[in-house]
N, C-alpha and C positions, 0 to 999 in steps of 0.2 A: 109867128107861131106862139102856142101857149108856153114855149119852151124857154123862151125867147131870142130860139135861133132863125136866121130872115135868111134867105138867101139873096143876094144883091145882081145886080150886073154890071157888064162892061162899063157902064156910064154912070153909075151913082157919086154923086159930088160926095157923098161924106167918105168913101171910102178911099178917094182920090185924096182927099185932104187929107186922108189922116196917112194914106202911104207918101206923100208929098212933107211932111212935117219929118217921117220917118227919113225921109232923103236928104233934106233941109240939114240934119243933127246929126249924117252920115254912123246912122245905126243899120244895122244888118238887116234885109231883107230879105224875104223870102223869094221862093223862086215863083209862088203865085203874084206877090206882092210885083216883083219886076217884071213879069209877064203882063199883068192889069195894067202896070205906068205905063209902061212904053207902049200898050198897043192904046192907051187913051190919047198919049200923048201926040203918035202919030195920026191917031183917027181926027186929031184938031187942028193939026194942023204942024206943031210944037215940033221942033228938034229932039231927036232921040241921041246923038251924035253924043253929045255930052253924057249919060247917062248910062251908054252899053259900059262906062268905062271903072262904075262904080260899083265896081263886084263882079267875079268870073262868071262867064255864061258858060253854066253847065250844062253837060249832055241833059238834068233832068229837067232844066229851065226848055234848052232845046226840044226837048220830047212834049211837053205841057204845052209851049208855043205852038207844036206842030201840030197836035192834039186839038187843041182850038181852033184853028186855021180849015183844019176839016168838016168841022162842023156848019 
């Protein structure tokens, strides 16, 4: 966009990398940012086991996951 805001999806590699780098450095994530890892990670195949365990899953992580899922 002229704005320079893009909207991305499920499966864009730069986004994955860069929330991936963010994991890597054990920096706080959002609860979009843990909703996108873990459902890429599961959609490829990857262990999510490791991962639920790096930060509370909150009711609003819960609701945004659910939200998704619907669609």
């Amino acid at each position: 966009m002229d704005d320079g805001f893009k909207l991305g999806t499920w499966d864009d590699e730069k986004r994955i990398a860069y929330i991936q780098s963010r994991v890597d450095s054990d920096e706080e994530l959002t609860d979009l940012d843990k909703a996108q890892f873990l459902r890429y990670r599961w959609e490829h195949g990857k262990s999510i086991s490791g991962y639920l365990g790096k930060g509370k899953i909150t009711d609003d992580l819960r609701e945004l996951c659910e939200g998704r899922r619907d669609r």
